[in-house]
PDB file of N, CA, C and O in Angstrom:
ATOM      1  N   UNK A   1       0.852  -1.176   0.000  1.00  0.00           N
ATOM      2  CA  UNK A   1       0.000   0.000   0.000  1.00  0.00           C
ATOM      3  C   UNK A   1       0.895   1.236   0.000  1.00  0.00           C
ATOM      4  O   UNK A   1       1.585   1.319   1.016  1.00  0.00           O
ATOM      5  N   UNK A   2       1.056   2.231  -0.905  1.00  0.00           N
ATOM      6  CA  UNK A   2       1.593   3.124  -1.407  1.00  0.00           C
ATOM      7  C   UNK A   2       1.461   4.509   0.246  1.00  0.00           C
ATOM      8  O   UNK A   2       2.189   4.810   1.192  1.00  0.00           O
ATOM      9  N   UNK A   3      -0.245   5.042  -0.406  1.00  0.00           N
ATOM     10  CA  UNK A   3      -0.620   5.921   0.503  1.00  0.00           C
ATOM     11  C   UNK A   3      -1.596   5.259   1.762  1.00  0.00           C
ATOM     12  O   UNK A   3      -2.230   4.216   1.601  1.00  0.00           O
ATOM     13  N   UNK A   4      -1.604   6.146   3.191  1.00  0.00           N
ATOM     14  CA  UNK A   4      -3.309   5.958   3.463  1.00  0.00           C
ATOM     15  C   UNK A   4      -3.836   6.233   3.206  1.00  0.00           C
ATOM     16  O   UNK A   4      -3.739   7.365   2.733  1.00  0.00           O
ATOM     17  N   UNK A   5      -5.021   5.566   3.194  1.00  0.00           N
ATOM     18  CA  UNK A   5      -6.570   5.933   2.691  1.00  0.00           C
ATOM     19  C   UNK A   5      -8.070   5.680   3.648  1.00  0.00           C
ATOM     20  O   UNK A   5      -8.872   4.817   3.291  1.00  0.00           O
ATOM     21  N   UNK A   6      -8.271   6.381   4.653  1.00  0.00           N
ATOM     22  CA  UNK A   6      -9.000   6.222   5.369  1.00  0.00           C
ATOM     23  C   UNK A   6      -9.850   5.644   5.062  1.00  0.00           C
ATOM     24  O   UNK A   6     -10.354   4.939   5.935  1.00  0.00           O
ATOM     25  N   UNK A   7     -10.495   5.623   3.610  1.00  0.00           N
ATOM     26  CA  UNK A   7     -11.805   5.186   3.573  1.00  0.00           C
ATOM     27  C   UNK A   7     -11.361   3.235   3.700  1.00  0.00           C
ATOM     28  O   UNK A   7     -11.832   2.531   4.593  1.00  0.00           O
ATOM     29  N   UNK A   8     -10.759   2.900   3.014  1.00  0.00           N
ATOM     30  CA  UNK A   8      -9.827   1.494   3.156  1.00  0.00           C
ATOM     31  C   UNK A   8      -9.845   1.338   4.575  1.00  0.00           C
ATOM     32  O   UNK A   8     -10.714   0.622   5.072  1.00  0.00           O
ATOM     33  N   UNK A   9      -8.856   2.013   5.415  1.00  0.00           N
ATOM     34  CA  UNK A   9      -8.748   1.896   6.577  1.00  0.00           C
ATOM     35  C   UNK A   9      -9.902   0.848   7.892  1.00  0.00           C
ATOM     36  O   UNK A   9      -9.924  -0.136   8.630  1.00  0.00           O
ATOM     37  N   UNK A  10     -10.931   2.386   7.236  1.00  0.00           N
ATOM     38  CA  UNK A  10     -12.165   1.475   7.670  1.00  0.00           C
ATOM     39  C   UNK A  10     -13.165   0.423   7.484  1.00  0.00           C
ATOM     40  O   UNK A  10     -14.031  -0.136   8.157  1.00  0.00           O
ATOM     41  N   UNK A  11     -12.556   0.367   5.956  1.00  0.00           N
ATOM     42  CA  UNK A  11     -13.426  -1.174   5.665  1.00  0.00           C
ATOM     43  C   UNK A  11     -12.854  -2.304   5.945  1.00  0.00           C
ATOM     44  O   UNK A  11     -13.433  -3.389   5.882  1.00  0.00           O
ATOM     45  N   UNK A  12     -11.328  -2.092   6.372  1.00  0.00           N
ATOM     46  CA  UNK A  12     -10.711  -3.479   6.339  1.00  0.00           C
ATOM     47  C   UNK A  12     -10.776  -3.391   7.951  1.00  0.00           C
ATOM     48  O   UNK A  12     -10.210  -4.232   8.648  1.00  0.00           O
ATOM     49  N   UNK A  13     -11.184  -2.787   8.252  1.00  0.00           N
ATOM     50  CA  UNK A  13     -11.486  -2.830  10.047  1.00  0.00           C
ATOM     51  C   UNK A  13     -12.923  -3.282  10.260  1.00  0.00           C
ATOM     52  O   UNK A  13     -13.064  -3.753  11.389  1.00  0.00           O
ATOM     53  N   UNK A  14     -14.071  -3.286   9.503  1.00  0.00           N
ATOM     54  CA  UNK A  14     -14.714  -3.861   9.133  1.00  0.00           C
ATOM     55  C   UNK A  14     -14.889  -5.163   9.012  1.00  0.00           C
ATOM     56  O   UNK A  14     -15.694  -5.718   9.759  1.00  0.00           O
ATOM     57  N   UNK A  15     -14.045  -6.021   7.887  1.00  0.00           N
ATOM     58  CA  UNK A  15     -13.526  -7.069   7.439  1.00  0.00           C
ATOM     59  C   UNK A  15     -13.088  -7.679   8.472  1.00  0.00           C
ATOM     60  O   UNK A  15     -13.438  -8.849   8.623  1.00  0.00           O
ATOM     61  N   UNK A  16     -12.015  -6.914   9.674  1.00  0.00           N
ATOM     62  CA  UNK A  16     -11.595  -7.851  10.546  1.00  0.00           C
ATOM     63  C   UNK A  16     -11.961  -8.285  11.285  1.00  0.00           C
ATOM     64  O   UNK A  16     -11.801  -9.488  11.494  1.00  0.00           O
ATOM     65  N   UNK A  17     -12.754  -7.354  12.171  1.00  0.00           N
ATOM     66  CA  UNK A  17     -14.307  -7.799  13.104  1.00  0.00           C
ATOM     67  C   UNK A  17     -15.352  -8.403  12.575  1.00  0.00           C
ATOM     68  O   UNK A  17     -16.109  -8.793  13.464  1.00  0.00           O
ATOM     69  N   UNK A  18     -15.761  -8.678  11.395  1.00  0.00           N
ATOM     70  CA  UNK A  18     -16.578  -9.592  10.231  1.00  0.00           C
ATOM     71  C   UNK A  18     -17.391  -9.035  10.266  1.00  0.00           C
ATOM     72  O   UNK A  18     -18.409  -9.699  10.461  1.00  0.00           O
ATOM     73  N   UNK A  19     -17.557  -7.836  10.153  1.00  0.00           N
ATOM     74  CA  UNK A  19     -18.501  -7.268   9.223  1.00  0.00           C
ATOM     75  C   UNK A  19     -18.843  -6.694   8.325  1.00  0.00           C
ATOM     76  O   UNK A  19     -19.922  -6.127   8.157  1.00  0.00           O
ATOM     77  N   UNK A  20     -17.559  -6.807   7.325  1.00  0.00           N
ATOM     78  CA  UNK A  20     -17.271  -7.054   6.025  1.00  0.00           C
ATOM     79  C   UNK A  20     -17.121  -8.120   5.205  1.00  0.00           C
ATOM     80  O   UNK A  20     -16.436  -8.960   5.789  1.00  0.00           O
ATOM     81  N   UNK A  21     -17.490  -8.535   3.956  1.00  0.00           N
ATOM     82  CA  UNK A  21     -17.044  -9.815   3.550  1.00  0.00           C
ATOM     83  C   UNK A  21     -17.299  -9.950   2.196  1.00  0.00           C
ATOM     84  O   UNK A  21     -18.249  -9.516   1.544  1.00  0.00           O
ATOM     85  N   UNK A  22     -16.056 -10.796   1.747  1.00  0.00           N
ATOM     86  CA  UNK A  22     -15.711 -11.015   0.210  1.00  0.00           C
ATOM     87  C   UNK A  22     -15.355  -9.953  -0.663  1.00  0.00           C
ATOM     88  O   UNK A  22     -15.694  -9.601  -1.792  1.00  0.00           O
ATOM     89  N   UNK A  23     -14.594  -9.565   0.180  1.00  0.00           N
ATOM     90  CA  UNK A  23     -13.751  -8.175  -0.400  1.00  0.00           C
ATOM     91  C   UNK A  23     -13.155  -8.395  -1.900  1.00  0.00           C
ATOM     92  O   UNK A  23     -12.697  -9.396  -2.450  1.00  0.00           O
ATOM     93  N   UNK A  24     -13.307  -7.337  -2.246  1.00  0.00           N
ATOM     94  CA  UNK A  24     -12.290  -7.925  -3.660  1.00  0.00           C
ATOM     95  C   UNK A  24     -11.001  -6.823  -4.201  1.00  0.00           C
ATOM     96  O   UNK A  24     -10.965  -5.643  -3.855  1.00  0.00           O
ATOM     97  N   UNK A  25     -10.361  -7.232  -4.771  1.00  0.00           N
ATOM     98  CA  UNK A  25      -8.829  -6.402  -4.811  1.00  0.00           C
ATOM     99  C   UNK A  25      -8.678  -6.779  -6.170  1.00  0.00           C
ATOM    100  O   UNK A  25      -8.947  -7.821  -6.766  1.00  0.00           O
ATOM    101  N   UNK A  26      -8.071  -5.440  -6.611  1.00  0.00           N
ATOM    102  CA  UNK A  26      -7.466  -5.650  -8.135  1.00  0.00           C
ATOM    103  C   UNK A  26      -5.819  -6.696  -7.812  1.00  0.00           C
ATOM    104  O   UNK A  26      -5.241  -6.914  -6.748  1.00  0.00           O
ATOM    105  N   UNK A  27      -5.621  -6.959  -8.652  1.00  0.00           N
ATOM    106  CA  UNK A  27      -4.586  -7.805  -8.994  1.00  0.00           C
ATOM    107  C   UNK A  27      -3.184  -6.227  -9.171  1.00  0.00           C
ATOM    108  O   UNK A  27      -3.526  -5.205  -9.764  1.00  0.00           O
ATOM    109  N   UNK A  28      -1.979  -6.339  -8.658  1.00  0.00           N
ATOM    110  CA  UNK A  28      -0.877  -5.671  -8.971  1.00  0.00           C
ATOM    111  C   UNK A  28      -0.819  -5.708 -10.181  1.00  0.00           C
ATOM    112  O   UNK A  28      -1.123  -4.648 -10.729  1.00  0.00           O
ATOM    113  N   UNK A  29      -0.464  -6.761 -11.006  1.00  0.00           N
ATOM    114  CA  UNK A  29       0.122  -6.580 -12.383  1.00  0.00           C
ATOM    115  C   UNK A  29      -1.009  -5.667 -13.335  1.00  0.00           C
ATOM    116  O   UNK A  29      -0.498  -4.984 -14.223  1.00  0.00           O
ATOM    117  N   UNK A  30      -2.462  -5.624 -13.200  1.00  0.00           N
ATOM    118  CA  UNK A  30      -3.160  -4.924 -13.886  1.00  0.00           C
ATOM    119  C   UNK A  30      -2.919  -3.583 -13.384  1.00  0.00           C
ATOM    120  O   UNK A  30      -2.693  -2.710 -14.221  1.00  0.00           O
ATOM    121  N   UNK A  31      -2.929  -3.321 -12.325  1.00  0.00           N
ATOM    122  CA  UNK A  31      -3.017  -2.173 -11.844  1.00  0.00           C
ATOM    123  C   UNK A  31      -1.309  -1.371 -12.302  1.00  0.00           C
ATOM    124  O   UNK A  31      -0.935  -0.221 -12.073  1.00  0.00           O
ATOM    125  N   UNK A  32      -0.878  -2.033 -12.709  1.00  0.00           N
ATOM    126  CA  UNK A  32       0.318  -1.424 -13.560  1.00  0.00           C
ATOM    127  C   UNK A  32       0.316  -1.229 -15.001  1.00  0.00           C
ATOM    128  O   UNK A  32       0.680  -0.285 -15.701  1.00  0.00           O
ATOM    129  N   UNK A  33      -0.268  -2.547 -15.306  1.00  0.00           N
ATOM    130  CA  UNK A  33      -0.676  -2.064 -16.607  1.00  0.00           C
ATOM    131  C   UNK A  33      -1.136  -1.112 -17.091  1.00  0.00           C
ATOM    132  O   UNK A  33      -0.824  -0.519 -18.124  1.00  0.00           O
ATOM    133  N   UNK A  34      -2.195  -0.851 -16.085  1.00  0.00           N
ATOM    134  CA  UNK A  34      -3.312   0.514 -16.759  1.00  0.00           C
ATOM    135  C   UNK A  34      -2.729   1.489 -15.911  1.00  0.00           C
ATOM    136  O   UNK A  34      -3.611   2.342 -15.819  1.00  0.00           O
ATOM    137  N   UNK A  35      -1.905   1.804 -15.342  1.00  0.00           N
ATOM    138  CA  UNK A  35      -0.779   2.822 -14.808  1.00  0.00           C
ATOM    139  C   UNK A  35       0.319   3.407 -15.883  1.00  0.00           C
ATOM    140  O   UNK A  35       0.637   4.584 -16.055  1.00  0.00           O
ATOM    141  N   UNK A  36       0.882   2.042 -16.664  1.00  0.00           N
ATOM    142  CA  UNK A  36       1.522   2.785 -17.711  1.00  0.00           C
ATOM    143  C   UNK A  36       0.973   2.783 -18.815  1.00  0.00           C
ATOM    144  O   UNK A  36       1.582   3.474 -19.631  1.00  0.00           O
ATOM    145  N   UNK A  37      -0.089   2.211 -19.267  1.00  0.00           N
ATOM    146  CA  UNK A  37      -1.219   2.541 -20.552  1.00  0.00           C
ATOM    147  C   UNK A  37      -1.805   4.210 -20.140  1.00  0.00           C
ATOM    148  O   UNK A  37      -1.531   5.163 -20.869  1.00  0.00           O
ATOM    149  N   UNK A  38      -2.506   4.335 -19.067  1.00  0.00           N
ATOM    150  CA  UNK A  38      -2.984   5.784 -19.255  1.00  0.00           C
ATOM    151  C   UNK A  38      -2.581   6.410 -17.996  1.00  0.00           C
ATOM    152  O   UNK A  38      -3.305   7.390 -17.818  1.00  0.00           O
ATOM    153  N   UNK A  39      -1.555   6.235 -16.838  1.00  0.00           N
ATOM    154  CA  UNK A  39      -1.657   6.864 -15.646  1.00  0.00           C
ATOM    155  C   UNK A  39      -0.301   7.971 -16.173  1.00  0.00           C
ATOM    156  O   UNK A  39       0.131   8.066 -17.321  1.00  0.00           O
ATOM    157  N   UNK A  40       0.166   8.718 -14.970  1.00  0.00           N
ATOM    158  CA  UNK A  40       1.106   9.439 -15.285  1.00  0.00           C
ATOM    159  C   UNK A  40       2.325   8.666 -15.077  1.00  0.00           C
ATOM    160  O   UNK A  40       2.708   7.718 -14.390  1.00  0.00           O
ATOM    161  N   UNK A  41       2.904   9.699 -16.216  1.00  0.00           N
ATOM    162  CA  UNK A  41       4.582   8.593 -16.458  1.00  0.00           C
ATOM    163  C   UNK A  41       5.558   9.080 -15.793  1.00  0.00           C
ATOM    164  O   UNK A  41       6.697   8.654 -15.980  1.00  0.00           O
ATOM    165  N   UNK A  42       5.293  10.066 -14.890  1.00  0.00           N
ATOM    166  CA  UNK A  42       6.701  10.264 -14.051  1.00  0.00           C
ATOM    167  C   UNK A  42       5.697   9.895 -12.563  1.00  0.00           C
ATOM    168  O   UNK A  42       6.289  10.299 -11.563  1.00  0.00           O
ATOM    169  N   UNK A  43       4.456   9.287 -12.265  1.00  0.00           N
ATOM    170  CA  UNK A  43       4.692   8.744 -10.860  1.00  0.00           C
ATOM    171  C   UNK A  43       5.796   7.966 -10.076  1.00  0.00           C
ATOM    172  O   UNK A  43       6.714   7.364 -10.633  1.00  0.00           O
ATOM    173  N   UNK A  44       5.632   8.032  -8.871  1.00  0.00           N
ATOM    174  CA  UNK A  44       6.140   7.302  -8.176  1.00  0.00           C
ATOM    175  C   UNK A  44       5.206   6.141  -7.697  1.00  0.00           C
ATOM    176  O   UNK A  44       3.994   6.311  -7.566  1.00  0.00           O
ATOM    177  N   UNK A  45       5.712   5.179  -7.490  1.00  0.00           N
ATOM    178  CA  UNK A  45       4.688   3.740  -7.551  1.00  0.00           C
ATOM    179  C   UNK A  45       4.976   3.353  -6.324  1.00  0.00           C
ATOM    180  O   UNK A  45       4.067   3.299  -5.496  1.00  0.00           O
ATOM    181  N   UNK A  46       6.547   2.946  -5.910  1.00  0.00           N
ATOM    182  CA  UNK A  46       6.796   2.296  -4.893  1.00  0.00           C
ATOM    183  C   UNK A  46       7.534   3.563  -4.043  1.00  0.00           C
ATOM    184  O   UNK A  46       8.183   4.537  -4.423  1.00  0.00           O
ATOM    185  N   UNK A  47       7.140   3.103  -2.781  1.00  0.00           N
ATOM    186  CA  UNK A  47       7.415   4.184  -1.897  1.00  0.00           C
ATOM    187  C   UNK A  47       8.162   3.753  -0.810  1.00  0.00           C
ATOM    188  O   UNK A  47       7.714   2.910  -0.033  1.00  0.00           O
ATOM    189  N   UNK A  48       9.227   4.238  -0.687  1.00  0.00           N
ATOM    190  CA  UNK A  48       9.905   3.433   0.428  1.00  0.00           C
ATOM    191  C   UNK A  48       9.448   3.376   1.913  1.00  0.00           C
ATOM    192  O   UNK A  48       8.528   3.972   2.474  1.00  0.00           O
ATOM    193  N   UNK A  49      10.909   1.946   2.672  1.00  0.00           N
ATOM    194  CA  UNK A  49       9.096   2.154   3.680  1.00  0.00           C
ATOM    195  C   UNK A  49       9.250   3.056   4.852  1.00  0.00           C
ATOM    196  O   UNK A  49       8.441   2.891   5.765  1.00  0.00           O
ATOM    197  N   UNK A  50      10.361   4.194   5.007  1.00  0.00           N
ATOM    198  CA  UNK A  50      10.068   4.985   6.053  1.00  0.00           C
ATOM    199  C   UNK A  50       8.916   6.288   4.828  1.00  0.00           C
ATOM    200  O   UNK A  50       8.070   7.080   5.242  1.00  0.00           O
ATOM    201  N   UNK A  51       9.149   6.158   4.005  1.00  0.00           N
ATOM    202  CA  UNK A  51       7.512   6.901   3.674  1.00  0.00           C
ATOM    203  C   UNK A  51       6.793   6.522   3.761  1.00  0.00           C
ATOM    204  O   UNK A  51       5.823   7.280   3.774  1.00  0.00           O
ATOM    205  N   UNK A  52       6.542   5.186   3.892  1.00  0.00           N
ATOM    206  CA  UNK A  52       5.431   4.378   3.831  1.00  0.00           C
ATOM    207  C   UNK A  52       4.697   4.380   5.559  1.00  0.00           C
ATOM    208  O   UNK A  52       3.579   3.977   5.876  1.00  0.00           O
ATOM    209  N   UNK A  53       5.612   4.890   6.321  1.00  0.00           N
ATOM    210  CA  UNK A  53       5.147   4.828   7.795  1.00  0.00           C
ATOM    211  C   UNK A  53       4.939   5.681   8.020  1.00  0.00           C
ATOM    212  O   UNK A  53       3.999   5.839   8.799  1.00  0.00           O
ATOM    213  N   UNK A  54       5.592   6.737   7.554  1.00  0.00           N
ATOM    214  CA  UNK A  54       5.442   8.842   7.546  1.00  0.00           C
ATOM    215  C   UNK A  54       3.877   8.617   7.137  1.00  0.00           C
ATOM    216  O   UNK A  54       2.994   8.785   7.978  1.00  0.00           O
ATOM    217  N   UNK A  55       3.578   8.216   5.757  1.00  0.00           N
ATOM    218  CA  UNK A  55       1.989   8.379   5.520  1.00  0.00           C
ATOM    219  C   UNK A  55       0.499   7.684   6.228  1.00  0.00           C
ATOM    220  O   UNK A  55      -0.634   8.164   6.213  1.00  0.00           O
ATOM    221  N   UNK A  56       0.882   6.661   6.707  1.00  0.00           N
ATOM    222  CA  UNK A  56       0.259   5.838   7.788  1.00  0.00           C
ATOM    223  C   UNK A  56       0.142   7.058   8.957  1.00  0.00           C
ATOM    224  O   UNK A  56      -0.996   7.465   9.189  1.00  0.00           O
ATOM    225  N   UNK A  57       1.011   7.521   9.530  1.00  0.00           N
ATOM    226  CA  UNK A  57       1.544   8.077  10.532  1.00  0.00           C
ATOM    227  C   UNK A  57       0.472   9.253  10.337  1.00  0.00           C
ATOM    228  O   UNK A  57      -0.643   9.239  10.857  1.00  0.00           O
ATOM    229  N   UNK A  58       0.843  10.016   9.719  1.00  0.00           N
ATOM    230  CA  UNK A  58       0.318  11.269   9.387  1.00  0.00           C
ATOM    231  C   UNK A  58      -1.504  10.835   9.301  1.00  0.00           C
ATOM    232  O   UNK A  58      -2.386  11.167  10.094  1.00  0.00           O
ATOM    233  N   UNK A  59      -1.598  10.143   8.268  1.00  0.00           N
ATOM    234  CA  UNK A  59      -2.812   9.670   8.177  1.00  0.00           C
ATOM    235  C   UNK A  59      -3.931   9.340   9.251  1.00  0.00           C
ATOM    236  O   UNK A  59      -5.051   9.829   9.106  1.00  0.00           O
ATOM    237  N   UNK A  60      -3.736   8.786   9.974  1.00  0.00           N
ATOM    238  CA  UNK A  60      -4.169   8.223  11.257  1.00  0.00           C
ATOM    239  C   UNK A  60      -4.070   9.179  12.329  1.00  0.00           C
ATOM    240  O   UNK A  60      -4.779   8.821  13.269  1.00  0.00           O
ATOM    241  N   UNK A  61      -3.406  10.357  12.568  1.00  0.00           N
ATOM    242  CA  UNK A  61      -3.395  11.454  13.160  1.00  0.00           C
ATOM    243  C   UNK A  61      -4.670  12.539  12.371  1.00  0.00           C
ATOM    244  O   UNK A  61      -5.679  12.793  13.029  1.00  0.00           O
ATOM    245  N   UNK A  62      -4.543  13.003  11.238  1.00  0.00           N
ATOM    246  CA  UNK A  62      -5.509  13.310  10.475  1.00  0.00           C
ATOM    247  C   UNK A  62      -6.666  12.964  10.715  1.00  0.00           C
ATOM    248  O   UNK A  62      -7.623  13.683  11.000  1.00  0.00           O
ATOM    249  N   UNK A  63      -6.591  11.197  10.545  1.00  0.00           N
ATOM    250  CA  UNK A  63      -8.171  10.914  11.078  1.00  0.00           C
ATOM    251  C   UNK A  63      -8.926  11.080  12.211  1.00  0.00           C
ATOM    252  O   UNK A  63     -10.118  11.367  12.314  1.00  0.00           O
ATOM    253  N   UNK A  64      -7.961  10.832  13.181  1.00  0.00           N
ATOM    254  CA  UNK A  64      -8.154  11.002  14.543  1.00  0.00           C
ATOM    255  C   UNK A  64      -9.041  12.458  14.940  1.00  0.00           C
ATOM    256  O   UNK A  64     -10.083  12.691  15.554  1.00  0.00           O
ATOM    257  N   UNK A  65      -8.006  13.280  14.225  1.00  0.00           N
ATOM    258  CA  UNK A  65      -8.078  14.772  14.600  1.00  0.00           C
ATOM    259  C   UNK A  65      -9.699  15.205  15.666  1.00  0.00           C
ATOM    260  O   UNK A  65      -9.596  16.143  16.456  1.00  0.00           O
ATOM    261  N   UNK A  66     -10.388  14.822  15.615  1.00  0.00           N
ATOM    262  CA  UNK A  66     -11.670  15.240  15.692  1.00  0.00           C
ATOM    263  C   UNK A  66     -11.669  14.820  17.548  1.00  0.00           C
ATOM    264  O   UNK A  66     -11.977  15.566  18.477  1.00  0.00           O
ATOM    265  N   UNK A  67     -11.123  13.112  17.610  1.00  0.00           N
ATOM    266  CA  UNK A  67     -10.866  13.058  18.704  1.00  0.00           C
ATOM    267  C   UNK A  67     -10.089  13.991  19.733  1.00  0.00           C
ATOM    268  O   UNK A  67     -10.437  14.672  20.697  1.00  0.00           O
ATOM    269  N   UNK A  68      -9.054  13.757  19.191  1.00  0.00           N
ATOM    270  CA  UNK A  68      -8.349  15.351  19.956  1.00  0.00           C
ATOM    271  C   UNK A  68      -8.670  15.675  20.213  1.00  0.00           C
ATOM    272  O   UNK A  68      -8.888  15.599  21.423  1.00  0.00           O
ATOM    273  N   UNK A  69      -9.213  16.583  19.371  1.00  0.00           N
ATOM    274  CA  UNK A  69     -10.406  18.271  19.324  1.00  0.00           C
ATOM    275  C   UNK A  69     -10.731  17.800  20.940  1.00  0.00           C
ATOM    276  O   UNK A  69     -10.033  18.218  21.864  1.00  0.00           O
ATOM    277  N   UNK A  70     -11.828  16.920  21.143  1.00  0.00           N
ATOM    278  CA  UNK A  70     -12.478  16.652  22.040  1.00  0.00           C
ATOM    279  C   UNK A  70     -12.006  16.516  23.289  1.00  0.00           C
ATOM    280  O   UNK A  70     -12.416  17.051  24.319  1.00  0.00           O
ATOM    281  N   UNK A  71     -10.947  15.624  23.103  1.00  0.00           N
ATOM    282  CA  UNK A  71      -9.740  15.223  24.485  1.00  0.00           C
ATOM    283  C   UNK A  71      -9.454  16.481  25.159  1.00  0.00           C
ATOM    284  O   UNK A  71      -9.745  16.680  26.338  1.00  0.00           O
ATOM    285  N   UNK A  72      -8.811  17.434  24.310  1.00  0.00           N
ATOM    286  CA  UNK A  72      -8.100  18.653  24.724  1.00  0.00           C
ATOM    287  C   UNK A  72      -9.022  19.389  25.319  1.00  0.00           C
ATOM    288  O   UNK A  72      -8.865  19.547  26.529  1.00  0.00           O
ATOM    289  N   UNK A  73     -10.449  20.160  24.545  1.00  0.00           N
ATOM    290  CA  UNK A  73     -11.304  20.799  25.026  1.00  0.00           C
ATOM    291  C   UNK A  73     -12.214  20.088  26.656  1.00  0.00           C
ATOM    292  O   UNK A  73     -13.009  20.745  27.328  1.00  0.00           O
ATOM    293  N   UNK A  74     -11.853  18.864  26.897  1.00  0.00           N
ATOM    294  CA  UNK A  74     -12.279  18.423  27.850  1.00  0.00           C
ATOM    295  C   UNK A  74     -11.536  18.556  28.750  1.00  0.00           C
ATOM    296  O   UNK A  74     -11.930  18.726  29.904  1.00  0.00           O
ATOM    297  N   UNK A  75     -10.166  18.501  28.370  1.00  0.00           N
ATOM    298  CA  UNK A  75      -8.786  18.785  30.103  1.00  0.00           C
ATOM    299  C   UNK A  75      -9.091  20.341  30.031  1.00  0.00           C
ATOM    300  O   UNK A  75      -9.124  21.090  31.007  1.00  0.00           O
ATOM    301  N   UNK A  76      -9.358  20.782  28.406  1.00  0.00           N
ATOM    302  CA  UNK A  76      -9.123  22.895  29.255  1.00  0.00           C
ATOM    303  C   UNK A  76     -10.579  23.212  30.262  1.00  0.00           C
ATOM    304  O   UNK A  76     -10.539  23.948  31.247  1.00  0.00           O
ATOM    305  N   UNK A  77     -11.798  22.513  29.796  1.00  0.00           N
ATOM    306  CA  UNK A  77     -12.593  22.633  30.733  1.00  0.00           C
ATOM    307  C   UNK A  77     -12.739  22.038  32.200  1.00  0.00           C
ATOM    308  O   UNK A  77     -13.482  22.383  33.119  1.00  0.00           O
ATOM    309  N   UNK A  78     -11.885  21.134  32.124  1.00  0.00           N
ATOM    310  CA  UNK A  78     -11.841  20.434  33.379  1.00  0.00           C
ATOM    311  C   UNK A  78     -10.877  21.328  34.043  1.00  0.00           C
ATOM    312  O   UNK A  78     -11.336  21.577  35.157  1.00  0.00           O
ATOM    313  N   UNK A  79      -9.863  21.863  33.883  1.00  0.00           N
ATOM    314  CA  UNK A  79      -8.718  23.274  34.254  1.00  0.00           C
ATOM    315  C   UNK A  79      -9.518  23.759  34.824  1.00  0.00           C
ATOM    316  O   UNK A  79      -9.877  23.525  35.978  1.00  0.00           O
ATOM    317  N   UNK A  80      -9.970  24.620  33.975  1.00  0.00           N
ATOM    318  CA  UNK A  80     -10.634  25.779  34.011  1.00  0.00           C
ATOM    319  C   UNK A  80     -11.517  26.353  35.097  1.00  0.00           C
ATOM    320  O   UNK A  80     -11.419  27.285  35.895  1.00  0.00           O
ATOM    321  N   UNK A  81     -12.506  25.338  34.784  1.00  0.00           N
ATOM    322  CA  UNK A  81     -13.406  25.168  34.979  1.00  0.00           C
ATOM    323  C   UNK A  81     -14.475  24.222  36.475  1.00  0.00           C
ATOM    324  O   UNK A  81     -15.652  24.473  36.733  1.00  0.00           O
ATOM    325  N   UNK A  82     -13.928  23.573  36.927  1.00  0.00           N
ATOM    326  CA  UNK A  82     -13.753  21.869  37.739  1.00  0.00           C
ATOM    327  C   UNK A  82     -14.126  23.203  38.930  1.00  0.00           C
ATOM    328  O   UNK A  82     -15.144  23.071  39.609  1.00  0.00           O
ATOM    329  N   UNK A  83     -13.575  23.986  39.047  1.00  0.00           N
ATOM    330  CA  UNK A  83     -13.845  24.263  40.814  1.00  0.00           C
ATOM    331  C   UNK A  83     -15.217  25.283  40.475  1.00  0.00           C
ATOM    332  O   UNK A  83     -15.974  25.170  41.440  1.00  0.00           O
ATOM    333  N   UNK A  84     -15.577  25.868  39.845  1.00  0.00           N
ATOM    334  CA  UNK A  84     -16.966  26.630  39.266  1.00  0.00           C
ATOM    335  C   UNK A  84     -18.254  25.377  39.084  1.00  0.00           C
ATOM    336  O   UNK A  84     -19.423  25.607  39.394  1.00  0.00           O
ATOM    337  N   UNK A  85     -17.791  24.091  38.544  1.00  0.00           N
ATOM    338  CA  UNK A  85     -18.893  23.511  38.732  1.00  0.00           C
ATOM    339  C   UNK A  85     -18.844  22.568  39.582  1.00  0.00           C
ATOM    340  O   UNK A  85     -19.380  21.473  39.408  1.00  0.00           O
ATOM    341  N   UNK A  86     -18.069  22.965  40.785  1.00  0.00           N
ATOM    342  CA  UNK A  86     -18.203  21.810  42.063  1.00  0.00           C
ATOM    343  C   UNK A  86     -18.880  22.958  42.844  1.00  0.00           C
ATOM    344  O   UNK A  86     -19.742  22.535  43.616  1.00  0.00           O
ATOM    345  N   UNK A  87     -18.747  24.049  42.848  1.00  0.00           N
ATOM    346  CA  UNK A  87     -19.772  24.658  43.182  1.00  0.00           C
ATOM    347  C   UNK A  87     -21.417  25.008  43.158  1.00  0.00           C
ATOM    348  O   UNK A  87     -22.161  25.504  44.004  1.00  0.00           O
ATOM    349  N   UNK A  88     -21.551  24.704  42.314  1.00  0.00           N
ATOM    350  CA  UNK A  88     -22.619  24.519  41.581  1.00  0.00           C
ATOM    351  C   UNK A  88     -23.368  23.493  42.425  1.00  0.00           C
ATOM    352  O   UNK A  88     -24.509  23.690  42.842  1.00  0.00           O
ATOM    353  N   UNK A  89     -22.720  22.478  42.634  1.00  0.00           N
ATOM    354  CA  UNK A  89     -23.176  21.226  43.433  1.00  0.00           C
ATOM    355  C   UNK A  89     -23.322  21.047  44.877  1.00  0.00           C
ATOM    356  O   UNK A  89     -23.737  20.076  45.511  1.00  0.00           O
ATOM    357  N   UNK A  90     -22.902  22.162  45.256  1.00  0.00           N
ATOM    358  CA  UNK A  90     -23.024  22.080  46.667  1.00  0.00           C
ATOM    359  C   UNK A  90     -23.726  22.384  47.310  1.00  0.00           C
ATOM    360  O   UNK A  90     -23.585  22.184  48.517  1.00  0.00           O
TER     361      UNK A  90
END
């Protein structure tokens, strides 16, 4: 696998917990074929594999992102915030 691709990501996470099934995959050698029949001729195809972990890497942070968001805004309110609404409660 060249790049990530989240949408992949999640189907083969899918697949592994079984609730995906009978996946199907192009074959390499076609997928080259029709790479140098009509794709671009100065791509790069194979990617070495500390790029190959940089894009995983990156990728999966990207996806995440949203989590974060959430994580973070929950410790600044818990900061912040934690002795205003223990008051509240008393």
């Amino acid at each position: 696998m060249d790049v990530f691709n989240p949408a992949t990501a999640i189907i083969n996470f899918f697949a592994a917990i079984g609730w995906a099934w009978d996946l199907k995959k192009a074959d390499p050698k076609l997928i080259r074929k029709i790479a140098a029949e009509s794709g671009d001729k100065q791509a790069q195809y194979q990617l070495g594999t500390r790029r190959w972990i940089v894009e995983w890497v990156g990728g999966l942070v990207v996806m995440l992102m949203p989590f974060w968001a959430m994580v973070v805004v929950k410790y600044i309110f818990i900061y912040f915030f934690e002795d205003f609404v223990h008051s509240l409660f008393k």
